[in-house]
N, C-alpha and C positions, 0 to 999 in steps of 0.2 A: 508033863507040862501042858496045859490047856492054850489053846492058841483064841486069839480074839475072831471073831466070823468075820467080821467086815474091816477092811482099811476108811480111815477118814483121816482128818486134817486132828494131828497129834499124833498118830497111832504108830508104834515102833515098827518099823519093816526091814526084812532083810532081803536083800536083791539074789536072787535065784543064780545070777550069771556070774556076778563077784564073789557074794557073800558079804559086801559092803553093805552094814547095817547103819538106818536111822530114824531121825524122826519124817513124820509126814509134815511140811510146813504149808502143802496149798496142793489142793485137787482142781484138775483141769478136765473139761470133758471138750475135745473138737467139734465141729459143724459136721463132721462125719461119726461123731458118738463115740470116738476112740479117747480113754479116760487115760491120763497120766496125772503122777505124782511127782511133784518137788522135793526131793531129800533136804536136811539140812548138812549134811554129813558132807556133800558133796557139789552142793549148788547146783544139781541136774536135775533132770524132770526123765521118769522110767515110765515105762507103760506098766498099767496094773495087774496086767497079766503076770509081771515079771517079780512082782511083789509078793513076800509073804507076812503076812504079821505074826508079829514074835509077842510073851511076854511081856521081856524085859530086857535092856540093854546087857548084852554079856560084857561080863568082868574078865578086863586087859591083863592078857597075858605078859608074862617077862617073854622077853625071847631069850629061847632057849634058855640056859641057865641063868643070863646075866640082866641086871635092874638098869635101869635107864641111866643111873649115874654112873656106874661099873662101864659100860657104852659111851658115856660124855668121857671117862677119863681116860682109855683107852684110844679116843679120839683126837684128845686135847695129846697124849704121848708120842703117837703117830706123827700129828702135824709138827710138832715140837724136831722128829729127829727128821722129817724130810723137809725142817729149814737148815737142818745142821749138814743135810748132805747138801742139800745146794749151795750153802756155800763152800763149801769143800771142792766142789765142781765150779766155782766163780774163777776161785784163785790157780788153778790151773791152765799153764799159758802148750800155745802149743806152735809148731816149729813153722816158720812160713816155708 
Protein backbone atom coordinates (compact mmCIF):
# COMPACT_ATOMS: atom_id res chain seq x y z
CA UNK A 1 0.00 0.00 0.00
CA UNK A 2 1.57 3.30 -0.91
CA UNK A 3 1.13 6.03 1.62
CA UNK A 4 0.55 9.68 0.42
CA UNK A 5 4.04 11.96 1.56
CA UNK A 6 2.33 14.97 2.81
CA UNK A 7 -0.90 15.45 5.09
CA UNK A 8 -3.25 18.44 3.95
CA UNK A 9 -6.83 19.60 4.36
CA UNK A 10 -8.69 16.31 2.73
CA UNK A 11 -6.09 13.72 3.28
CA UNK A 12 -7.16 10.45 5.16
CA UNK A 13 -5.02 10.13 8.51
CA UNK A 14 -4.85 7.80 11.10
CA UNK A 15 -3.75 8.90 14.68
CA UNK A 16 -0.66 7.02 15.89
CA UNK A 17 -2.12 6.91 19.67
CA UNK A 18 -5.71 5.63 18.95
CA UNK A 19 -5.82 4.43 15.76
CA UNK A 20 -8.80 6.75 15.21
CA UNK A 21 -8.82 7.36 11.62
CA UNK A 22 -10.13 10.35 9.46
CA UNK A 23 -10.34 12.93 7.26
CA UNK A 24 -8.22 16.26 7.47
CA UNK A 25 -11.02 19.02 7.60
CA UNK A 26 -8.66 22.25 8.44
CA UNK A 27 -4.69 22.64 9.15
CA UNK A 28 -3.59 24.99 11.83
CA UNK A 29 -0.05 26.11 12.17
CA UNK A 30 0.51 28.19 15.92
CA UNK A 31 2.70 31.62 16.52
CA UNK A 32 5.09 29.20 17.80
CA UNK A 33 5.05 26.95 14.35
CA UNK A 34 3.59 23.94 16.06
CA UNK A 35 1.11 22.52 13.07
CA UNK A 36 -2.11 20.59 14.00
CA UNK A 37 -4.99 19.06 12.19
CA UNK A 38 -8.85 18.87 12.72
CA UNK A 39 -10.16 15.38 12.28
CA UNK A 40 -13.64 15.14 11.16
CA UNK A 41 -14.15 11.76 12.77
CA UNK A 42 -13.83 13.36 15.94
CA UNK A 43 -14.06 17.15 16.20
CA UNK A 44 -10.42 17.52 17.55
CA UNK A 45 -7.47 19.09 16.36
CA UNK A 46 -3.99 16.25 16.77
CA UNK A 47 -0.52 17.49 16.40
CA UNK A 48 0.98 16.35 13.01
CA UNK A 49 3.45 14.58 14.43
CA UNK A 50 0.91 12.36 15.59
CA UNK A 51 -0.55 11.80 12.26
CA UNK A 52 -0.09 9.36 9.52
CA UNK A 53 -1.66 9.37 6.19
CA UNK A 54 -3.40 6.42 4.89
CA UNK A 55 -4.73 5.48 1.46
CA UNK A 56 -7.92 4.93 2.14
CA UNK A 57 -10.57 4.65 4.62
CA UNK A 58 -10.50 0.88 6.08
CA UNK A 59 -13.66 -1.14 5.61
CA UNK A 60 -15.83 -1.68 9.11
CA UNK A 61 -15.41 -4.50 10.58
CA UNK A 62 -18.42 -6.80 12.36
CA UNK A 63 -17.44 -7.25 15.82
CA UNK A 64 -16.53 -10.27 16.42
CA UNK A 65 -18.95 -12.51 14.65
CA UNK A 66 -22.01 -10.56 14.86
CA UNK A 67 -23.59 -7.57 12.18
CA UNK A 68 -24.92 -4.54 13.86
CA UNK A 69 -28.56 -5.80 13.69
CA UNK A 70 -27.82 -9.29 15.43
CA UNK A 71 -26.41 -6.42 18.24
CA UNK A 72 -29.57 -4.16 17.89
CA UNK A 73 -31.59 -7.39 18.70
CA UNK A 74 -29.84 -8.93 21.29
CA UNK A 75 -30.21 -5.37 22.90
CA UNK A 76 -33.70 -4.73 22.28
CA UNK A 77 -34.17 -8.76 24.23
CA UNK A 78 -32.05 -7.72 27.02
CA UNK A 79 -33.93 -4.60 27.77
CA UNK A 80 -37.26 -6.30 27.13
CA UNK A 81 -36.41 -9.03 30.14
CA UNK A 82 -34.71 -6.60 32.59
CA UNK A 83 -38.27 -4.61 32.31
CA UNK A 84 -39.96 -8.01 33.11
CA UNK A 85 -37.51 -8.46 36.22
CA UNK A 86 -38.23 -5.20 37.44
CA UNK A 87 -41.35 -5.59 37.76
CA UNK A 88 -41.32 -8.79 39.23
CA UNK A 89 -39.21 -6.91 42.02
CA UNK A 90 -42.06 -3.90 42.17
CA UNK A 91 -44.66 -6.21 43.36
CA UNK A 92 -42.72 -7.67 46.03
CA UNK A 93 -43.76 -6.24 49.41
CA UNK A 94 -41.67 -6.72 52.32
CA UNK A 95 -42.28 -7.05 56.18
CA UNK A 96 -41.99 -3.84 58.37
Amino acid sequence: MTMPDEISEGSIVRYSGTGTVGIVKVLKTEDDGEEWALLDSTGLYYHLSTLQPIDKMPERREIGARSLEEMEERMKAEEERMRSVKMEDESVESGG
